[in-house]
N, C-alpha and C positions, 0 to 999 in steps of 0.2 A: 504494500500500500504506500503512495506516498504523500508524502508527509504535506501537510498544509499551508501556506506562505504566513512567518510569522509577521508579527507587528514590527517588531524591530528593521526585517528584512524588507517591508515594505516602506518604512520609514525611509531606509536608506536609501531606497528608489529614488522616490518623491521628492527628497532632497537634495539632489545630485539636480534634478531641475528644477529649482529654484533660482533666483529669488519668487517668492509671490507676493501678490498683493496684503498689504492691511490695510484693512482684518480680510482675514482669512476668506475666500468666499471660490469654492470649488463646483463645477457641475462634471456629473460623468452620464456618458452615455451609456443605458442599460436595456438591452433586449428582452433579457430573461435567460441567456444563457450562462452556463456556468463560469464562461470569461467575465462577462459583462458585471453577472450577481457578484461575484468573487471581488472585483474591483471595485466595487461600490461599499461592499460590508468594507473592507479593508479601509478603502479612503474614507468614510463614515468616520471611523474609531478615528483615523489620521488625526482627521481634520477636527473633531470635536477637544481629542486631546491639546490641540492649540487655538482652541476658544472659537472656531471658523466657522462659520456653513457649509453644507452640502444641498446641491439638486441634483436631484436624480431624472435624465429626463430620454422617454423613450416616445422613439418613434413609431405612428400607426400607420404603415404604406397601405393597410385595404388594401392588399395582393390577394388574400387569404380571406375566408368568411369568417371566422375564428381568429381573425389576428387582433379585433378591438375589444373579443372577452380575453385573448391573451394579455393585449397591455392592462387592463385592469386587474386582471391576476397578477401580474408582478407588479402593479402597486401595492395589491394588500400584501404582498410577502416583503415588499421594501417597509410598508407601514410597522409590520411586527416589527422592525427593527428601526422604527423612528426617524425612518429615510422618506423628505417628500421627494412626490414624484410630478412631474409636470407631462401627460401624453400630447407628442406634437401629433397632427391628423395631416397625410397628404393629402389635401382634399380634391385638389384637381388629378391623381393618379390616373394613367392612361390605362385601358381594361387590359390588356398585357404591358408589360413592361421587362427591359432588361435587365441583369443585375447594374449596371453602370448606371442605367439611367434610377434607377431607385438610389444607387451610393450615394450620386448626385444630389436626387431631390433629400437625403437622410441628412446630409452636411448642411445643405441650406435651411434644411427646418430647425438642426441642433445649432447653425451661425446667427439666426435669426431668434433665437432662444435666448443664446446666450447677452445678448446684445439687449435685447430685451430686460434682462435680470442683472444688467450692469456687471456680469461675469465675465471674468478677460481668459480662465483656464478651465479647458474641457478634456478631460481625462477622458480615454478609449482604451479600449482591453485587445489590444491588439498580444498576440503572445508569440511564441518562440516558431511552433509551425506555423502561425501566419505570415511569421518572416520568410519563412523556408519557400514556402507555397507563392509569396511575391518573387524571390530570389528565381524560382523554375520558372514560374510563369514571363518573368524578363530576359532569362535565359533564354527560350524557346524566340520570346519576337530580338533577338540581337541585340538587345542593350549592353550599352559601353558602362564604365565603370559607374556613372551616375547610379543605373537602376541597379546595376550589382549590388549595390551598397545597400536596396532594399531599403525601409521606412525608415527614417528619422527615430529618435528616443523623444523627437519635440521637433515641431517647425512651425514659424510663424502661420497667421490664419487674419481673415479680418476682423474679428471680435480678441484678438488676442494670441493665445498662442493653442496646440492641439498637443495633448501631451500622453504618452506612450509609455506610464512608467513599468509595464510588466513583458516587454518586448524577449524580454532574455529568459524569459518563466515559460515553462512547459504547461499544456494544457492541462496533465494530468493534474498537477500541482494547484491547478486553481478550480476542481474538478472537488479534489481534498480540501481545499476550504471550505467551500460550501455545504459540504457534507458537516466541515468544522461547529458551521454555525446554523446546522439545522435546515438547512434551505437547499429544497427541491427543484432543482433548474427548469428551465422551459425548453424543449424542441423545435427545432424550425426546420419541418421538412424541407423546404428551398434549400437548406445545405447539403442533400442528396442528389439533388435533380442533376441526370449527366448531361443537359444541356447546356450548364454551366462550366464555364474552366478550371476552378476552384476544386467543384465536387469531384470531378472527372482525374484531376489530380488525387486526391485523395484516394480516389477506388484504386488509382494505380501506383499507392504511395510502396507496399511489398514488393513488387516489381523495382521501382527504382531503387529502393535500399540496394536490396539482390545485388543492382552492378553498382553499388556506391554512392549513387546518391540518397544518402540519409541525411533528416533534418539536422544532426549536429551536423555534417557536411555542409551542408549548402548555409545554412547557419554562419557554419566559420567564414563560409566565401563572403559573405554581407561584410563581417566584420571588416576581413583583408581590402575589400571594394572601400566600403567606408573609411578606412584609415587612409587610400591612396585618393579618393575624390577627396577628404579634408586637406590633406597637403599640398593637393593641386588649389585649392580655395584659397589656403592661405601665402600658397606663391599670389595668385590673382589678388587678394586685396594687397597686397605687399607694392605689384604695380598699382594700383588704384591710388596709395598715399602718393607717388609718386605723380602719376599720369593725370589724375579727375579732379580738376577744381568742383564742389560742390556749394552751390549759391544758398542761402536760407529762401532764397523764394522758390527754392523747388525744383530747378533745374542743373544741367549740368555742361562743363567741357573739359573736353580730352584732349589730351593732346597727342597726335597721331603720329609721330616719327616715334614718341616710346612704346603706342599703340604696334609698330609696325616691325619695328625690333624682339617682340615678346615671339615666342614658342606661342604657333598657330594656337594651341588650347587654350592655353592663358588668355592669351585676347578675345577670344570667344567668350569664357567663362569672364570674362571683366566686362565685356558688351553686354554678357546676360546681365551682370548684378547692377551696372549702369540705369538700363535699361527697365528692369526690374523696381528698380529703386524710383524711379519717376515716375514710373507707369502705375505704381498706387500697389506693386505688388503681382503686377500681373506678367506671367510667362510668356516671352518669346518662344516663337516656333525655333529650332534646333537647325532646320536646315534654312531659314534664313538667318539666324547667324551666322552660320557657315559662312553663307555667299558674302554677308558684311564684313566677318574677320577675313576672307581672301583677297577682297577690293584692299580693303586695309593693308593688307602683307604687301601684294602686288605692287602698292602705291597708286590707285586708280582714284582715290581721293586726297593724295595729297594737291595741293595747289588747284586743286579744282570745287567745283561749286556741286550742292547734290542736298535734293529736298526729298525725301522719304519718311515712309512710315515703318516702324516694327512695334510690336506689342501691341500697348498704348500710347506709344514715344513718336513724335515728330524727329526726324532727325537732321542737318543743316552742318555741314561740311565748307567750312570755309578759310582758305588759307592751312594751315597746318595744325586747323583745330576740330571736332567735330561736336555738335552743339545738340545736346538733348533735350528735349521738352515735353512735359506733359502731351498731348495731340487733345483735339477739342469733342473729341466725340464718345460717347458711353460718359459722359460727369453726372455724378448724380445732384437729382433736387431732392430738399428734405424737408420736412417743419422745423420751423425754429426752435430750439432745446427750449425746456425751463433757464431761467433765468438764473447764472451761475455753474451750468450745467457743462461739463468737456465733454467731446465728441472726439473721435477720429474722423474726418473729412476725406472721399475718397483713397483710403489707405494710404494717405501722405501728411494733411496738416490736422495739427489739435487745434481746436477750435475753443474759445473760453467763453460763451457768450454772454452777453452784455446784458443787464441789471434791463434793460427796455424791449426785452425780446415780447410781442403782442402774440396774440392768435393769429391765425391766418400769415406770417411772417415765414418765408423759405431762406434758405442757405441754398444758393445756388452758385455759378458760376460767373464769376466780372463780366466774362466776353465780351461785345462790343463796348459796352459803354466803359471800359476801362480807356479807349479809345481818347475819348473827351475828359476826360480825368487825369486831377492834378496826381502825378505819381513819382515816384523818385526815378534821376535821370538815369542810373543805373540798371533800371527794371523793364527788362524787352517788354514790348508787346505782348509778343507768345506764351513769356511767363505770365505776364499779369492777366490775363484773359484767360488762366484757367487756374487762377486763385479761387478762391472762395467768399462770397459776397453775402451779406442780410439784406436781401429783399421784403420790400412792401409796394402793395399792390402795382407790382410791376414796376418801380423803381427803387435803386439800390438806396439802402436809407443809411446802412454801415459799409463802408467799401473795406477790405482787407486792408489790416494794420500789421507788417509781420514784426514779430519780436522783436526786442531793441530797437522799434522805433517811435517817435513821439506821434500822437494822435487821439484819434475817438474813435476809431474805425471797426473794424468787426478783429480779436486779436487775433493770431496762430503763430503757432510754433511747428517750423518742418519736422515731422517725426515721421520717418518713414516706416509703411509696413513693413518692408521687405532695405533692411539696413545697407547701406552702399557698400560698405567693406565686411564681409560672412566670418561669423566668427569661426567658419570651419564648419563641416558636415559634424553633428554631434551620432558619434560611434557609442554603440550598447557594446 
């Protein structure tokens, strides 16, 4: 039999990602299975022990005729043990659905939860075969060392951060908790169906051991993956202190002769995190960076002029520098926060808002009328038109004040989702 994950060893998890917020305020994702239940009892005890909160919040896809008296069953088995629970409903679910496109819609209803409950850390029970089972299934479509490396112990998210602390725990082990504390997991026949790639893996999990691939195997390869995509990151922001002037209004420039000197990857992985980092957090496509790190190498942008887009990013090449910008399209419009209220603003600026924020008042986008506005002469266009604005009734009533500067304006401070220099791929 094995043994149950203690408190202590769970502690040490959870600590290892840290820092958190105070006070303390934790949500985990909980299905009913015995990953999920196990991670929840554990972080429960966690987090109570330093005074915090716990929400416990499961998703209803309505795939299943039985899946909305399942999520009320594991609330009353969370209840026994003084765990609330909050059920999200897919309400618009499509009458078949894929497993990606449910993953999908499962994130955005646990992102929209969170955000919600002013939670910035969402615990998922991701464990040791789940790692195994991402490692094959990347394996088989040709991922490079990125997806070798398999899931994160933690990566940023837009509500905060997505956190992995049992990545290294075997399923059995949390199989034995639950047994620990009484509590009878739930089944989710979708994890059998061989339509899926997951399941299909698993049916033929004795097969691979047989020639060697066993989950401590491919386990270890994540590890090996993740240790050489961190060192390659931390070569990449090492150019970045060198190469990226980064402005507080959000934008950025490179400068492309150290750009073009770098080891083909390097500069790719510095155009992702560039890239990334203005775009609000959002992934460029792999093969056009490619193309952009090669113009790069080649020298097809130095001395010359070049207006494109990648990601979310405008991008403007000019002279021996290449100029990144938020791009003006996908910004969101919001309602104006309570009065004294921070916000994250499209995964880039914190927002403090202002003691006069009304009903019916949006945070929207400068755009034109940053045009006709008095603004500092150091601040493009391109930048100021996708700052962030307090709108009323269709005119800007707070124009963007950014930090350290004198005003009345609407304030922010650039705080990127997605950090310009990575602090390294974090290796379990």
């Amino acid at each position: 039999m094995d043994d149950p994950v203690s408190d202590d060893e769970f502690a040490a998890r959870l600590d290892r990602l840290g820092p958190f917020d105070r006070p303390l305020r934790l949500a985990v994702a909980v299905s009913g299975g015995p990953d999920s239940m196990a991670l929840s009892l554990l972080a429960a005890r966690w987090v109570r022990q330093r005074g915090g909160q716990i929400l416990a919040l499961t998703v209803d896809h309505r795939l299943r005729p039985e899946s909305t008296a399942e999520a009320a069953a594991v609330g009353a088995s969370l209840a026994r043990h003084d765990i609330p629970q909050r059920i999200l409903t897919w309400a618009d679910a499509p009458a078949r659905a894929s497993q990606d496109q449910a993953r999908r819609a499962r994130y955005d209803l646990l992102g929209r939860a969170c955000r919600e409950a002013g939670i910035r850390d969402l615990a998922v029970a991701h464990h040791r075969e789940d790692q195994a089972e991402t490692v094959l299934l990347r394996l088989a479509k040709g991922s490079g060392i990125d997806g070798l490396a398999g899931m994160a112990a933690w990566r940023p998210a837009p509500w905060g951060r997505l956190l992995r602390p049992l990545l290294d725990l075997p399923k059995a082990r949390l199989a034995a908790t639950c047994a620990g504390f009484g509590v009878v997991p739930v089944d989710d026949p979708s994890n059998r169906r061989s339509r899926y790639a997951r399941p299909r893996l698993r049916a033929a999990r004795e097969v691979l051991a047989a020639e060697g691939l066993t989950d401590d195997r491919l386990f270890a390869l994540a590890r090996r993956a993740g240790q050489a995509r961190a060192a390659l990151e931390r070569i990449a922001a090492e150019l970045g202190r060198r190469a990226v002037w980064l402005a507080p209004a959000g934008y950025a420039a490179i400068d492309l002769t150290a750009l073009q000197q770098a080891e083909p990857e390097i500069a790719r992985r510095l155009l992702d995190s560039v890239t990334a980092c203005i775009g609000g957090g959002v992934e460029a496509r792999f093969d056009a960076l490619e193309r952009l790190a090669d113009a790069v190498r080649n020298g097809a942008l130095l001395g010359r002029t070049l207006d494109r887009t990648l990601g979310h990013c405008r991008l403007r090449a000019a002279a021996d520098r290449l100029l990144v910008f938020r791009e003006r399209r996908s910004l969101p419009e919001i309602p104006g926060p309570a009065p004294g209220a921070s916000l994250l603003w499209d995964g880039r600026f914190r927002i403090e808002a202002p003691a006069d924020v009304a009903s019916g008042d949006r945070i929207a986008a400068w755009g034109e009328a940053a045009k006709g506005a008095a603004r500092p002469a150091d601040l493009p266009f391109d930048a100021a038109a996708v700052l962030p604005a307090l709108w009323r009734n269709g005119h800007v009533l707070r124009p963007p004040s950014l930090a350290g500067t004198a005003g009345d304006g609407l304030f922010l401070r650039f705080e990127p989702l997605r950090p310009l220099l990575s602090i390294g791929f974090p290796v379990v």
